[in-house]
KOLVEXLO-373028 format. One record per atom (N, C-alpha, C): x negated, y negated, z; residue number from 0; residue in three letters; atom name. Coordinates in steps of 0.2 Angstrom, whole numbers. Each point is the difference from the previous one (the first is absolute). Example, Ala and Ser with C-alpha at 12.3 -4.5 7.8 and 13.67 -1.06 7.14 Angstrom:
# KOLVEXLO-373028
{{-66 28 39} 0 'ALA' 'N'}
{{4 -6 0} 0 'ALA' 'CA'}
{{-4 -6 0} 0 'ALA' 'C'}
{{2 -5 -4} 1 'SER' 'N'}
{{-4 -6 1} 1 'SER' 'CA'}
{{4 -5 3} 1 'SER' 'C'}
# end
This chain:
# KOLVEXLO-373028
{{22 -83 -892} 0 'UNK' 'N'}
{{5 5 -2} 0 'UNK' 'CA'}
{{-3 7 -1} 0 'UNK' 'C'}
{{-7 0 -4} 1 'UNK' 'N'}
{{-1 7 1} 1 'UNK' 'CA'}
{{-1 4 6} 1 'UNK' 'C'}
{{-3 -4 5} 2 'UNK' 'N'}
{{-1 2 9} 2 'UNK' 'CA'}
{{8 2 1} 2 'UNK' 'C'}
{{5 -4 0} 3 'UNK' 'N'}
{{6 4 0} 3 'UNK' 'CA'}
{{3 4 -1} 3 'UNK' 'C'}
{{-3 2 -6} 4 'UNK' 'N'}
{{3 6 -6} 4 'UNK' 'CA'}
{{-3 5 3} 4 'UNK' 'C'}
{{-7 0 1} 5 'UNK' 'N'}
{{-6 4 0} 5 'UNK' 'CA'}
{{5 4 8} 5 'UNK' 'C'}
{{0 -4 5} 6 'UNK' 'N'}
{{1 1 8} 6 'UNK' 'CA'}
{{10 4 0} 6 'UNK' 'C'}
{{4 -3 -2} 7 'UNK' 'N'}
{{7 1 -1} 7 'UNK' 'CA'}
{{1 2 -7} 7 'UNK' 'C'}
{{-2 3 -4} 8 'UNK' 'N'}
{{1 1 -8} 8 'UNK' 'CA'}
{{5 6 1} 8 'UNK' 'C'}
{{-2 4 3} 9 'UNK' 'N'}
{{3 6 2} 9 'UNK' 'CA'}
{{9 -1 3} 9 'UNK' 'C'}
{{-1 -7 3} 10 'UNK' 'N'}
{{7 -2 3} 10 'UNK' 'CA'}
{{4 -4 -5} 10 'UNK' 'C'}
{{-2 -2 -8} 11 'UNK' 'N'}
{{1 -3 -3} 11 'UNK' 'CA'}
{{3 3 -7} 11 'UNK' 'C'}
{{8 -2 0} 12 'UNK' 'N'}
{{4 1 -5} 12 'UNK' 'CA'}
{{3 -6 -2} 12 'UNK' 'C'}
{{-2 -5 -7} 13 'UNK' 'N'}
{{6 -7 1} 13 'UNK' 'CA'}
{{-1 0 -8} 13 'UNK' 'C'}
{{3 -5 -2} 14 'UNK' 'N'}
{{0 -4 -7} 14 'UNK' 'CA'}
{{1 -6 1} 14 'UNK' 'C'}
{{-6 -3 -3} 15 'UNK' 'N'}
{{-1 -8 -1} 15 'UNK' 'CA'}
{{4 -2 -7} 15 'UNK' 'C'}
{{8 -2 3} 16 'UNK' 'N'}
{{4 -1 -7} 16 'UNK' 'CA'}
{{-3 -8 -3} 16 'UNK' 'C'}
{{-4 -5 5} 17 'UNK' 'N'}
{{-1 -7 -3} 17 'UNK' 'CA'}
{{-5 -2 5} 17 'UNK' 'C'}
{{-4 2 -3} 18 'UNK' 'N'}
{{-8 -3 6} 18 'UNK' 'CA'}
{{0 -5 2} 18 'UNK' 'C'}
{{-2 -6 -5} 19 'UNK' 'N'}
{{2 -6 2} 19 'UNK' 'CA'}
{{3 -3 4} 19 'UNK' 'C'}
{{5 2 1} 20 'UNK' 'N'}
{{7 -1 5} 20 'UNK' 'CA'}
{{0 2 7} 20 'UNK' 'C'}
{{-4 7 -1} 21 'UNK' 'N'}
{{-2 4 5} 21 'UNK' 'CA'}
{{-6 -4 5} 21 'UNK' 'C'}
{{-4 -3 -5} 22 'UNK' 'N'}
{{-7 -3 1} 22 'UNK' 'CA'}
{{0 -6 4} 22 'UNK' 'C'}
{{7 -6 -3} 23 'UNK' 'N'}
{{0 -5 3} 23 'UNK' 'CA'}
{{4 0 5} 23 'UNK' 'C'}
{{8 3 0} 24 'UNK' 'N'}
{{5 -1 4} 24 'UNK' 'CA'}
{{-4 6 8} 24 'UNK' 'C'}
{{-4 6 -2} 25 'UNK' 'N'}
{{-2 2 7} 25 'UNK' 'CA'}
{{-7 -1 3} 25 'UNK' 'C'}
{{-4 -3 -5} 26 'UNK' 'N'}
{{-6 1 1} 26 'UNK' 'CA'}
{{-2 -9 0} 26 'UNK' 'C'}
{{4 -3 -2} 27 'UNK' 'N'}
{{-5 -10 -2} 27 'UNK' 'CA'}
{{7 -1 -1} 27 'UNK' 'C'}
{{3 0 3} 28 'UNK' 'N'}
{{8 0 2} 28 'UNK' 'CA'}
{{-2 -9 2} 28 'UNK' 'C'}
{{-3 -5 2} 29 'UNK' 'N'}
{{-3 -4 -2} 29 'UNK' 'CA'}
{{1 -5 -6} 29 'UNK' 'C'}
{{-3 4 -7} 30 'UNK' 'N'}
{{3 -2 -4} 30 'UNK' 'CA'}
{{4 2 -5} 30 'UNK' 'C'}
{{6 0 5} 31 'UNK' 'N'}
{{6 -3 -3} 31 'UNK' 'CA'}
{{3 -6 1} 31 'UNK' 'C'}
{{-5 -3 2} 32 'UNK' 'N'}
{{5 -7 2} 32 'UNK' 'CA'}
{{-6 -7 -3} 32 'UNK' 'C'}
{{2 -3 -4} 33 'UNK' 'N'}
{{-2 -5 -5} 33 'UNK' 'CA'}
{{-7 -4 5} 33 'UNK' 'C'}
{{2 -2 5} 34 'UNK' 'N'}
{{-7 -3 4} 34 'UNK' 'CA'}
{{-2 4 3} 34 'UNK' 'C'}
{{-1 7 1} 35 'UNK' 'N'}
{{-5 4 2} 35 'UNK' 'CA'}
{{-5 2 -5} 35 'UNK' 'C'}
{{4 2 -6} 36 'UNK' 'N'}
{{-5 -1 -8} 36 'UNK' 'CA'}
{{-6 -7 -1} 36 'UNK' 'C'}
{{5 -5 1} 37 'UNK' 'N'}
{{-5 -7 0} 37 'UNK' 'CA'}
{{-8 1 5} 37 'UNK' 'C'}
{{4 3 6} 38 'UNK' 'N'}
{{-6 1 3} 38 'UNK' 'CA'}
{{-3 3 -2} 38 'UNK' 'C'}
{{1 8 -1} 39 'UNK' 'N'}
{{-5 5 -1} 39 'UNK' 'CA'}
{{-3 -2 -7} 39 'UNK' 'C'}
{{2 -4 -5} 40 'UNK' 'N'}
{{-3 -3 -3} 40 'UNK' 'CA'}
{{-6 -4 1} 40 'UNK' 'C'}
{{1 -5 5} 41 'UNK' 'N'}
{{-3 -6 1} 41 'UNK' 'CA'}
{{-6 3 5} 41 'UNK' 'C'}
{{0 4 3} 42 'UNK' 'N'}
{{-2 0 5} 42 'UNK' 'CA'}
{{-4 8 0} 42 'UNK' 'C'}
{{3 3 -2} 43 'UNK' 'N'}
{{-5 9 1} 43 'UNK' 'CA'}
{{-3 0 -7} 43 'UNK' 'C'}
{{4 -3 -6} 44 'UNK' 'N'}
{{-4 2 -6} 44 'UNK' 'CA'}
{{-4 -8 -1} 44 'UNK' 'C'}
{{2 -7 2} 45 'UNK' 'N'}
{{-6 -3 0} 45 'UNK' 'CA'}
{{4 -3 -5} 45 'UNK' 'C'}
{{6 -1 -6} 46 'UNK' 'N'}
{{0 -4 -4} 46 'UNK' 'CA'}
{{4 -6 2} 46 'UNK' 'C'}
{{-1 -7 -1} 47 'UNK' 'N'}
{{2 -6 2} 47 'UNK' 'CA'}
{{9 0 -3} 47 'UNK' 'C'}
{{-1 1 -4} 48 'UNK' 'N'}
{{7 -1 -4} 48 'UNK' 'CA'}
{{5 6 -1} 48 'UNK' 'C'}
{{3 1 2} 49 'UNK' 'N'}
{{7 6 -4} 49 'UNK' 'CA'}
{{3 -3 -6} 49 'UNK' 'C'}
{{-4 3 -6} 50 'UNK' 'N'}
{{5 -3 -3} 50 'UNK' 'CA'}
{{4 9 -6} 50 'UNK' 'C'}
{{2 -3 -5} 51 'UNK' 'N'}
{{3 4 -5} 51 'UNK' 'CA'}
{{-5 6 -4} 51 'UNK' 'C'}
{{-9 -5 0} 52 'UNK' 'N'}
{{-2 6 -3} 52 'UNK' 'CA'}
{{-5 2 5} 52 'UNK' 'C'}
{{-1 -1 6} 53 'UNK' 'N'}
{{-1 4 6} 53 'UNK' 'CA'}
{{4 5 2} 53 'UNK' 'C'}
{{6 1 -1} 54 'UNK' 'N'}
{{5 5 3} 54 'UNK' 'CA'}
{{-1 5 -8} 54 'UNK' 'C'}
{{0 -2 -6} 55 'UNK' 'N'}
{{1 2 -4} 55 'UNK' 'CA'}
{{-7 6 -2} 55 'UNK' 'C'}
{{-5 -5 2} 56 'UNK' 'N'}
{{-5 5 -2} 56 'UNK' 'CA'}
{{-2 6 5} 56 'UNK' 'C'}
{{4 -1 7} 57 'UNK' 'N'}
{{-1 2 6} 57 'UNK' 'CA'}
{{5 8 -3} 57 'UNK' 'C'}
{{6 -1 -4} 58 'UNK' 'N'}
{{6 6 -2} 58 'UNK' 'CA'}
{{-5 3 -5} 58 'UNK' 'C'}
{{-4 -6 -4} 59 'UNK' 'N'}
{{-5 5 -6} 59 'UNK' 'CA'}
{{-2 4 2} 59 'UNK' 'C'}
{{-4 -1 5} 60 'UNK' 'N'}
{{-8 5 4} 60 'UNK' 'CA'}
{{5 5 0} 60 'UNK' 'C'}
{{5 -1 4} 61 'UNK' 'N'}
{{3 6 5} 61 'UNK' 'CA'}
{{3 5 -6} 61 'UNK' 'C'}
{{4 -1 -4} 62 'UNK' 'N'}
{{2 3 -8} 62 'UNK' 'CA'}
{{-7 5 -2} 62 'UNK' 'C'}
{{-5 -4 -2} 63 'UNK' 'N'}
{{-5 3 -5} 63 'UNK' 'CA'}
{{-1 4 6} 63 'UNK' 'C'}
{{-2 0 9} 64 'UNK' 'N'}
{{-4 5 3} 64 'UNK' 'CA'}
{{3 7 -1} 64 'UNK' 'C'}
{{10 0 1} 65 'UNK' 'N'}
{{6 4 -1} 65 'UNK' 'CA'}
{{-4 4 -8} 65 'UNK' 'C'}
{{1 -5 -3} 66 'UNK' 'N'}
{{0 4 -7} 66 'UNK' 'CA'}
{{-5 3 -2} 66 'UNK' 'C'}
{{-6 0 2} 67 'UNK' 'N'}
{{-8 3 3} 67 'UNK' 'CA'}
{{1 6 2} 67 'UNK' 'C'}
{{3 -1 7} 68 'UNK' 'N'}
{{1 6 3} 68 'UNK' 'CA'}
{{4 5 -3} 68 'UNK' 'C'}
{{6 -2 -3} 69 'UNK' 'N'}
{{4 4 -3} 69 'UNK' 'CA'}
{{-4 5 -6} 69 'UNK' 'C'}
{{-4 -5 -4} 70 'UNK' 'N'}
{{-4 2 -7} 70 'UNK' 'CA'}
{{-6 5 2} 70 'UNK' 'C'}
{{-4 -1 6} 71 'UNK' 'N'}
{{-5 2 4} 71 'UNK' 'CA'}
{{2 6 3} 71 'UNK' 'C'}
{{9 3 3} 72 'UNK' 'N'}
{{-1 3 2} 72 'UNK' 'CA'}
{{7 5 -4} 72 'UNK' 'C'}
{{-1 -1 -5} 73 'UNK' 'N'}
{{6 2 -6} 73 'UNK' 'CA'}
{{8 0 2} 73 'UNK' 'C'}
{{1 -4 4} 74 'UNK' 'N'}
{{6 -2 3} 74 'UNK' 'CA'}
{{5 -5 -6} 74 'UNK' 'C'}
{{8 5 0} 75 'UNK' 'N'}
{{3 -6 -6} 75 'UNK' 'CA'}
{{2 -5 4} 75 'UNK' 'C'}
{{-1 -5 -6} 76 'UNK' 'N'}
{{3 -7 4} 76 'UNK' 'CA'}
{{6 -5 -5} 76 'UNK' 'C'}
{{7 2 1} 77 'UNK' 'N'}
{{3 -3 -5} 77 'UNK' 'CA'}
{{8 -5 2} 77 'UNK' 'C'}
{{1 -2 -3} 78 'UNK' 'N'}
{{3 -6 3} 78 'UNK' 'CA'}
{{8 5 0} 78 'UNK' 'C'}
{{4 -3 6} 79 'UNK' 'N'}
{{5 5 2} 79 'UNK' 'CA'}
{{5 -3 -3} 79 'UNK' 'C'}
{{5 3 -3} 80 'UNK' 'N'}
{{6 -1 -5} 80 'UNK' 'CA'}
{{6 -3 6} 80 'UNK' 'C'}
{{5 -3 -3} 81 'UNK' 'N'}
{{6 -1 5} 81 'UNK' 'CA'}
{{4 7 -2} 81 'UNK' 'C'}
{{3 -1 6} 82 'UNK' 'N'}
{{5 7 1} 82 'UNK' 'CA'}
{{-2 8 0} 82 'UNK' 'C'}
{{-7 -2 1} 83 'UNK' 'N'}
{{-2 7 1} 83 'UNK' 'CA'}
{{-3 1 5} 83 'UNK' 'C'}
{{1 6 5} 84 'UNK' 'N'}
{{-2 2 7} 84 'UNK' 'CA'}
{{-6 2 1} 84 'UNK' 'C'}
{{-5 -2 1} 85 'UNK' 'N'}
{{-5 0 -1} 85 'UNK' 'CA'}
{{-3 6 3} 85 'UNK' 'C'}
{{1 1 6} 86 'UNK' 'N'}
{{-2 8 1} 86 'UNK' 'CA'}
{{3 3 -2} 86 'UNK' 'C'}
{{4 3 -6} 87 'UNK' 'N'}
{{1 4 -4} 87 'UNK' 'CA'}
{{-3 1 -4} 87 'UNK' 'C'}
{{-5 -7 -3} 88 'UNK' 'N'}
{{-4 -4 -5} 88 'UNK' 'CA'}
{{-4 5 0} 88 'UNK' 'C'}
{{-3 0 8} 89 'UNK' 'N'}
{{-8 0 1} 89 'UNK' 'CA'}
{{0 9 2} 89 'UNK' 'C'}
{{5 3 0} 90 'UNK' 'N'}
{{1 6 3} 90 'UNK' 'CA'}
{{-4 6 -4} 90 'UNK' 'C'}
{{-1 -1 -4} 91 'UNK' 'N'}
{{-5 5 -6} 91 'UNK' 'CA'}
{{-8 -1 2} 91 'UNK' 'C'}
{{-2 -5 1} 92 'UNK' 'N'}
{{-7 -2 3} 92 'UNK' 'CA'}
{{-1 1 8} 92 'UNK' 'C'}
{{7 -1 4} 93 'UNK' 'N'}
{{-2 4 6} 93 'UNK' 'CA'}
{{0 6 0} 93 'UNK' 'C'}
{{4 5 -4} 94 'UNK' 'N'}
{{-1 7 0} 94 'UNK' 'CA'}
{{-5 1 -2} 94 'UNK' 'C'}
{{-5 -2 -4} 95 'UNK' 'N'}
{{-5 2 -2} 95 'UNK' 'CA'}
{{-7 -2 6} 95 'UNK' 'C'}
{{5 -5 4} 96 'UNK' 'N'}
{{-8 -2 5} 96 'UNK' 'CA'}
{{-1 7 5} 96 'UNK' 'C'}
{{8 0 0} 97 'UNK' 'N'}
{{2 8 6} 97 'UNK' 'CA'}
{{-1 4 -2} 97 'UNK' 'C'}
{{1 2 -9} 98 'UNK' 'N'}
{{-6 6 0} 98 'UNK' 'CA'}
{{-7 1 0} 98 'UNK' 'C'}
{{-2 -6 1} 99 'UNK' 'N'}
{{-7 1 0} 99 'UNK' 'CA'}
{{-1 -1 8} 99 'UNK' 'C'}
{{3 -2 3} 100 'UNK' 'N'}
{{0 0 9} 100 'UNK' 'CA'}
{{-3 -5 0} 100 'UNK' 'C'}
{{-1 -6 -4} 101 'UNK' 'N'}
{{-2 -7 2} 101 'UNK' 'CA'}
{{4 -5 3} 101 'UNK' 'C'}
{{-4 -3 3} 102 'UNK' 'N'}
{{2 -9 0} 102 'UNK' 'CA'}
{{-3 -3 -4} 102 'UNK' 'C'}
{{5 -9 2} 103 'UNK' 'N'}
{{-1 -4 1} 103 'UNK' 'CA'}
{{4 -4 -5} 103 'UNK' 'C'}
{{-4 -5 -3} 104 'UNK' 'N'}
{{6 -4 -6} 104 'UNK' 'CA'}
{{1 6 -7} 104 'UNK' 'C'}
{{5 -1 -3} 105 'UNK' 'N'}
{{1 4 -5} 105 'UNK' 'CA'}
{{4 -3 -6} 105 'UNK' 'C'}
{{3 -6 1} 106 'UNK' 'N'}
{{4 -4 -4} 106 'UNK' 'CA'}
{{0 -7 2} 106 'UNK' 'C'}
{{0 -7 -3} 107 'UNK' 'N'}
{{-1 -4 1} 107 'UNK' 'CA'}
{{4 -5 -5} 107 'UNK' 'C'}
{{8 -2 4} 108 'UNK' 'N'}
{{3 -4 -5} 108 'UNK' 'CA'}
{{-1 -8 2} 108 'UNK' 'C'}
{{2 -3 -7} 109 'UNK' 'N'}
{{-2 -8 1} 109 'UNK' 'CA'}
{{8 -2 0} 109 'UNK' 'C'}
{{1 -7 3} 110 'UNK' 'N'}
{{7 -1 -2} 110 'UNK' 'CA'}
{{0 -9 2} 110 'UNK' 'C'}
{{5 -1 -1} 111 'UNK' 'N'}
{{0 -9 4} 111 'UNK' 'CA'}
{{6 3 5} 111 'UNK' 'C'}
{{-3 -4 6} 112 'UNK' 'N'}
{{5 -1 7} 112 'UNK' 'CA'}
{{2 -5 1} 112 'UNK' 'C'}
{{9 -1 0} 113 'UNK' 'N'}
{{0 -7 2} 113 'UNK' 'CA'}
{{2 -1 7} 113 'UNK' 'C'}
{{-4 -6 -1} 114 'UNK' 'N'}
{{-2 -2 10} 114 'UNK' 'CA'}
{{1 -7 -1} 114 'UNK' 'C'}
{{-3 -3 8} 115 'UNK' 'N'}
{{0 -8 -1} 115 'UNK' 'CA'}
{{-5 -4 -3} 115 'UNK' 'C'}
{{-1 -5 -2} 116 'UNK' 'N'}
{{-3 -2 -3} 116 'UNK' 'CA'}
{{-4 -8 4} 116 'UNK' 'C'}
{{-4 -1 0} 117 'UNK' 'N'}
{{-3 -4 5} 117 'UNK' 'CA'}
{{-5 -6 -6} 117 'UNK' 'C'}
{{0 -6 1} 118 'UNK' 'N'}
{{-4 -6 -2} 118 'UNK' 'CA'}
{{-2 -4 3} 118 'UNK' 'C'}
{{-4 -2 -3} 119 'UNK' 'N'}
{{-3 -8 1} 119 'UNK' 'CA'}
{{-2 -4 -4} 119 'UNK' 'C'}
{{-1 -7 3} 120 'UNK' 'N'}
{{-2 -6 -5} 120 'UNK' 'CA'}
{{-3 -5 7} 120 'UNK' 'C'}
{{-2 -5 -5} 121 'UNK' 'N'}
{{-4 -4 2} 121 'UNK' 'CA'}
{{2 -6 -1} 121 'UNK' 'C'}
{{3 -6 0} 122 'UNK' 'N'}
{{3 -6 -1} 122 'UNK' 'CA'}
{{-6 -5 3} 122 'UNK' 'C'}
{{-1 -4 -1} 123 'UNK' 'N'}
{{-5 -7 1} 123 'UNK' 'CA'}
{{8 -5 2} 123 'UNK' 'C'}
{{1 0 8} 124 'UNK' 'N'}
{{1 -4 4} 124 'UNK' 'CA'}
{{-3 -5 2} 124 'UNK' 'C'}
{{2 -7 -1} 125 'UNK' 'N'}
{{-4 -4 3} 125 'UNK' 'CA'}
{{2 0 9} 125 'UNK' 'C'}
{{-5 -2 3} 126 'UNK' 'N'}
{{0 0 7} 126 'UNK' 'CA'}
{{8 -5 1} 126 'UNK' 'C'}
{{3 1 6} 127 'UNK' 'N'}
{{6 -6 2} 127 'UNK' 'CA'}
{{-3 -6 3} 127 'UNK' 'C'}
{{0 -5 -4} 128 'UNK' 'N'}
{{-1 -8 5} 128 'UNK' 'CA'}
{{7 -4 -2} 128 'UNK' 'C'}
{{-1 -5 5} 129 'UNK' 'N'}
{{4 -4 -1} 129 'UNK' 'CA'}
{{2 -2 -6} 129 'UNK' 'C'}
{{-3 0 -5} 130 'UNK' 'N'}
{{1 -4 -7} 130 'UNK' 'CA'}
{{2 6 -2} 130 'UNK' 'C'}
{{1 6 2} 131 'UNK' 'N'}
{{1 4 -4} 131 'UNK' 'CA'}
{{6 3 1} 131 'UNK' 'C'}
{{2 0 7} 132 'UNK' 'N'}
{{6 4 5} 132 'UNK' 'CA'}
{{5 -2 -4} 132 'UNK' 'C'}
{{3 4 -1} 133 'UNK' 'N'}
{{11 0 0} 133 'UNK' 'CA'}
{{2 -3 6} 133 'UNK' 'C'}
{{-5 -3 5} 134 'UNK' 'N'}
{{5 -5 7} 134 'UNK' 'CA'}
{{-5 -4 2} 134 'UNK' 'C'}
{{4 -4 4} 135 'UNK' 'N'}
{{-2 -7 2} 135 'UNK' 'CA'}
{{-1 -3 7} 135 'UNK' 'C'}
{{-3 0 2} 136 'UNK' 'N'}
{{1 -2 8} 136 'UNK' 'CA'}
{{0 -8 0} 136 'UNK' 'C'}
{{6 -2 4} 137 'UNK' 'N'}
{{1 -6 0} 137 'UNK' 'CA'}
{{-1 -2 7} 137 'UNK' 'C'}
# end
């Protein structure tokens, strides 16, 4: 990203209203779909199992890295209110990035998305035999 910035930064005007979204639906667009995650789990990060606190510690990491960089780069970071427009919100802190003729992040809200929701489980099947089948060959 910085090679991009660095090369077209000049050609570069936008607002990242929700990175994450921006991150999986155009960039790992991928995982958005429940067995692509399985995979990318099982297979690129190496862990056998998907489970609850695999996904969970995985939101940790990513959370504490967000709130790092926010704290590290004195960036507010505050959970977004309902019914309030949020580039309205943030419009004080962009006017101050523009007086200072900078980029980059300048505000960073937290919020819950709702989306769909994906599971799994594991049930102990006994194999199907004849002693076991719902049918019967006569």
């Amino acid at each position: 990203m910085e090679l991009f910035t660095r090369l077209f930064g000049s050609l570069l005007v936008f607002v990242y209203h929700c990175f994450d979204r921006i991150v999986i639906n155009g960039y790992l667009n991928g995982l958005s779909r429940p067995e692509q995650v399985v995979h990318f789990v099982r297979e690129v990060l190496g862990i056998p199992v998907v489970s609850k606190e695999v996904l969970s510690q995985r939101t940790n990491d990513y959370q504490n890295w967000v709130e790092a960089y926010a704290r590290n780069h004195k960036i507010p970071i505050e959970w977004a209110e309902k019914g309030v427009r949020k580039e309205n919100y943030v419009l004080p802190a962009l006017r101050r990035m523009e007086k200072k003729n900078a980029y980059g992040v300048y505000f960073i809200f937290k919020s819950m998305e709702q989306g769909a929701r994906s599971g799994s489980a594991c049930r102990n099947i006994p194999p199907r035999t004849p002693t076991t089948a719902s049918w019967r060959i006569r």
